[in-house]
C-alpha positions in Angstrom: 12.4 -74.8 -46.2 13.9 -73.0 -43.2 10.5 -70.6 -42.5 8.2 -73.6 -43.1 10.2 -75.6 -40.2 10.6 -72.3 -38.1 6.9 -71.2 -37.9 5.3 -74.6 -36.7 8.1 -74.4 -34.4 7.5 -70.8 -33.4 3.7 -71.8 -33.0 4.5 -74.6 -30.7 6.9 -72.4 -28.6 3.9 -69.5 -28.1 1.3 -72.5 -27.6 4.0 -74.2 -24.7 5.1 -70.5 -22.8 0.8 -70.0 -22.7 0.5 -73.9 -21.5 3.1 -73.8 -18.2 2.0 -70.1 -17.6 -0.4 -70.5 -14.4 -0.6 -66.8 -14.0 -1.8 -66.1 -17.6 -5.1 -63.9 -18.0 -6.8 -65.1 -14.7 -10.6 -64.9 -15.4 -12.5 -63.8 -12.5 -16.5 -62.1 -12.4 -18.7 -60.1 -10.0 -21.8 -61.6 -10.2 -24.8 -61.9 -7.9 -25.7 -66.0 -8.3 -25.5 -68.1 -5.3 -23.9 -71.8 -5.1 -25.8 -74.3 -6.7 -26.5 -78.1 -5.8 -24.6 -80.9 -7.8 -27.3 -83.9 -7.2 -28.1 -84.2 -10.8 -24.4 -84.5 -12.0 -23.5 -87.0 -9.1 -26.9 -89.2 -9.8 -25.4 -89.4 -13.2 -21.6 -90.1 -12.4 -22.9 -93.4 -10.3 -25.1 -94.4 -12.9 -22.9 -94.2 -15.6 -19.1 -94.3 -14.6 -17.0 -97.8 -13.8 -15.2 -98.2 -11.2 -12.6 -97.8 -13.3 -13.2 -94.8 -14.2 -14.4 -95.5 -17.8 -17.4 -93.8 -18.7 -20.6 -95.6 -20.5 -21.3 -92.6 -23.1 -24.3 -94.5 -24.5 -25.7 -94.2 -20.6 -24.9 -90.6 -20.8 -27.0 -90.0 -24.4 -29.9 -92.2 -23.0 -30.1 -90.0 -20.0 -29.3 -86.7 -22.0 -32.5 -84.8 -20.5 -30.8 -84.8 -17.8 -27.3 -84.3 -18.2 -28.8 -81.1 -20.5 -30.7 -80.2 -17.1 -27.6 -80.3 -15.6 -25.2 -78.1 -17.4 -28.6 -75.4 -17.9 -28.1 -75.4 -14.0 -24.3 -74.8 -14.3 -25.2 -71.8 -17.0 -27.5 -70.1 -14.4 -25.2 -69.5 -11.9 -21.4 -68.0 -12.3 -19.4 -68.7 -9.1 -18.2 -65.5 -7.8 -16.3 -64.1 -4.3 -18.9 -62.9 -2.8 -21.6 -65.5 -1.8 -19.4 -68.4 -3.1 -16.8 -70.2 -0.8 -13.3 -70.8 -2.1 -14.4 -74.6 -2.0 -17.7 -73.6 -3.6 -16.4 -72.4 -6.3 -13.6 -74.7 -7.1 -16.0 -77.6 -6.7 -18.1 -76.4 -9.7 -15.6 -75.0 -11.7 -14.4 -79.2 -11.4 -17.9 -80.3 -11.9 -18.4 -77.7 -14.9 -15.2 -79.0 -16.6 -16.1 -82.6 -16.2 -19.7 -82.7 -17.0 -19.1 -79.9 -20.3 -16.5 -82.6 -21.5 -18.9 -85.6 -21.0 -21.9 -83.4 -23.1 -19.1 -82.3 -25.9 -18.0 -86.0 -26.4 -21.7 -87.2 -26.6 -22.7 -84.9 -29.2 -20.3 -86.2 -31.6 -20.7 -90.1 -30.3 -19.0 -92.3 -31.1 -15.3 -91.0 -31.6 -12.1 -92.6 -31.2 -10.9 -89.3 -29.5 -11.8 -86.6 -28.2 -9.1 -84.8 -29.9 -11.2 -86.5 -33.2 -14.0 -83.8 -32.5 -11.5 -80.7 -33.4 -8.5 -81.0 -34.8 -6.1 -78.0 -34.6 -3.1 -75.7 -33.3 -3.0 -76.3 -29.5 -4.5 -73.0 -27.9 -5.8 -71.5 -30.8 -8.3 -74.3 -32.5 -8.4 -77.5 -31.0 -11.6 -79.3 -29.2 -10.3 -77.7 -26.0 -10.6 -74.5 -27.7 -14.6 -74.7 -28.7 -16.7 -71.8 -27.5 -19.6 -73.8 -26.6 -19.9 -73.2 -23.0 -22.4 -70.0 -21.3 -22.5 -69.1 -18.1 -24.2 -66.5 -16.7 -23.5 -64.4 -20.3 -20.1 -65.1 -20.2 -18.7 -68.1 -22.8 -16.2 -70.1 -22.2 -13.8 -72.8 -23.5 -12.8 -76.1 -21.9 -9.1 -74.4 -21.5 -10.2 -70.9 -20.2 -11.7 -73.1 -16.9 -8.6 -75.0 -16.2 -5.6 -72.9 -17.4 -7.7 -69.6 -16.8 -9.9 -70.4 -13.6 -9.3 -73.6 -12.2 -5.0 -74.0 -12.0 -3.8 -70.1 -11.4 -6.9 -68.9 -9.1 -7.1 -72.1 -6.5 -3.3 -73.2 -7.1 -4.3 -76.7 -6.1 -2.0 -79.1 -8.1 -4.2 -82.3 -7.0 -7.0 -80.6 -9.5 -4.6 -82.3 -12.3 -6.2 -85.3 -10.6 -9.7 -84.2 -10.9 -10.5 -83.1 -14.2 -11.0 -85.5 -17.0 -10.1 -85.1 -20.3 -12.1 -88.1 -22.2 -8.9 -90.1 -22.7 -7.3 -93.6 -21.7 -4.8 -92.0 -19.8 -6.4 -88.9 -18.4 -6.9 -89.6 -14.0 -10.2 -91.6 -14.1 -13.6 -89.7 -14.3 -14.7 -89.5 -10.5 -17.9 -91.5 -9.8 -19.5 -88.8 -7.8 -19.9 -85.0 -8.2 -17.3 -83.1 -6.2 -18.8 -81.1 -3.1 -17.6 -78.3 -1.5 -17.8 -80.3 2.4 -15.5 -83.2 1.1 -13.2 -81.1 -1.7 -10.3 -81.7 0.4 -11.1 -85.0 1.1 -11.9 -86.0 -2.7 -9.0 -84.4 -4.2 -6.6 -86.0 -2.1 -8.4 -89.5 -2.5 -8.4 -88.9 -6.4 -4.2 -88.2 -6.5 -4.0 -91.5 -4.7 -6.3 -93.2 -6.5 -3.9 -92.1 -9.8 -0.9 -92.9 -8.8 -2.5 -96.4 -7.6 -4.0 -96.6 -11.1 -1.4 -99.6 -12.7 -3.1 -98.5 -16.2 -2.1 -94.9 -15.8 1.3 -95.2 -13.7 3.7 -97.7 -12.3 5.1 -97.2 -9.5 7.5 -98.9 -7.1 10.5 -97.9 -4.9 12.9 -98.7 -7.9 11.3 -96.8 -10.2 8.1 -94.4 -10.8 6.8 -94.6 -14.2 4.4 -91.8 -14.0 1.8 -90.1 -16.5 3.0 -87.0 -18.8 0.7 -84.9 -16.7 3.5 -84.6 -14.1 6.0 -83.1 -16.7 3.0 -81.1 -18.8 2.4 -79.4 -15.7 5.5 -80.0 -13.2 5.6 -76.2 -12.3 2.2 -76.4 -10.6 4.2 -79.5 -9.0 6.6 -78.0 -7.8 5.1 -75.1 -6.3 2.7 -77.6 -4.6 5.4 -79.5 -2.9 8.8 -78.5 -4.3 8.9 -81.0 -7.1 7.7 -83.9 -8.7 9.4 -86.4 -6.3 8.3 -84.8 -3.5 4.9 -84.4 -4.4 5.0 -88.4 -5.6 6.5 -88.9 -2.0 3.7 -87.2 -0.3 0.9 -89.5 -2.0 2.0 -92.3 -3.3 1.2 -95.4 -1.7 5.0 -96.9 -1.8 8.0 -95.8 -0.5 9.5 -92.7 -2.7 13.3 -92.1 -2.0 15.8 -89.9 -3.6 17.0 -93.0 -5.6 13.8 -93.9 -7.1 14.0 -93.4 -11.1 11.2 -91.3 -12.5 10.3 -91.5 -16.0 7.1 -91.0 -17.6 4.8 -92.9 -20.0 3.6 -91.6 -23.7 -0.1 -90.5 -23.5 -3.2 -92.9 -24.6 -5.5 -90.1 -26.2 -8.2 -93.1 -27.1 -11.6 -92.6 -25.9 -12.3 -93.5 -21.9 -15.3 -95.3 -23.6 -16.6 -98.3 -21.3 -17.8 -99.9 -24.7 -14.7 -100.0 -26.4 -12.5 -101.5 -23.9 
């Protein structure tokens, strides 16, 4: 009885030190492509994504010639140092997760979760563990681009803030493609956004009731802007003092699906 408690435990241990890691097997290529344009990807955000942030996945199917077109595009070219900028590449790397999550979720339509597609042991077999995307040769998981690419090689905390995971309570799908000329710009619009979001976080003066995200992930937090509260204090939209009690609220895994709301 003790072993069969121990090993899920021991599992879930190995699964959390790999999680909060941000320096863990950093994935990085030489490759020769050059930056590619994200017109297709943002035609479809505006067409299909609520203001919300809730996404119409029956849109997406109807229009799957072209989301297919999109994420062939994203396979052609691997973003690479030498004739990508650092906001180049972090802008498709964004786009990549976000669009490779919308096609994954629409070939196995409809689901109550996106957790429904593959269930499994967290960084060994789950959905976010699916080999399905190529780029340039190279194959990739939805993990490897955030926890391999996306969180230690940019260091950008606010990215928490752009990528989507296909949930309730995941910061809402953006409803335009992400550009290397406004990255800046749109990742600091999209943590304010967030923390504005009354469905996702609560915030007032007295107290900050804010999404799991913050404490999945509190070291990138932290070495953003110290901590948590400060990094609340430097976007939120009310006042954030010393005093204010932070707590946060349990993760909606459901669907973002438009329909189903």
């Amino acid at each position: 009885m003790r072993n069969t408690i121990l090993f899920p435990l021991a599992l879930f241990t190995i699964a959390l030190v790999w999680f909060t890691c941000t320096n863990c097997r950093t994935i990085r290529r030489s490759t020769d492509s050059r930056p590619i344009t994200h017109e297709i990807w943002d035609g479809l955000l505006k067409k299909h994504v609520a203001a919300d942030g809730f996404v119409d996945y029956k849109g997406f199917i109807r229009d799957s010639a072209a989301l297919n077109a999109y994420t062939k595009l994203l396979s052609s070219a691997h973003p690479n140092d030498k004739n990508w900028s650092r906001n180049e590449q972090m802008a498709y790397w964004i786009n990549a997760y976000n669009a490779f999550t919308v096609q994954l979720v629409t070939r196995h339509y409809p689901v109550e979760s996106i957790k429904d597609i593959k269930r499994g042991v967290p960084f060994v077999n789950t959905v976010w563990d699916l080999k399905f995307i190529k780029i340039e040769g190279y194959t990739y998981d939805l993990n490897n681009i955030e926890h391999n690419i996306l969180r230690p090689v940019f260091k950008d905390a606010r990215v928490h803030c752009a990528v989507n995971c296909a949930s309730y309570s995941c910061p809402p799908l953006r409803a335009e493609a992400y550009t290397a000329v406004r990255l800046d710009e749109q990742l600091t619009d999209g943590v304010r956004n967030f923390l504005k979001d009354t469905l996702r976080n609560k915030i007032t003066t007295e107290r900050a009731e804010i999404s799991e995200i913050f404490k999945w992930f509190k070291g990138d937090f932290e070495e953003s802007e110290g901590s948590v509260r400060a990094f609340l204090k430097k976007y939120a939209s009310v006042n954030i003092t010393d005093q204010t009690d932070i707590s946060y609220i349990d993760y909606n895994w459901s669907l973002n699906d438009r329909s189903s709301k």
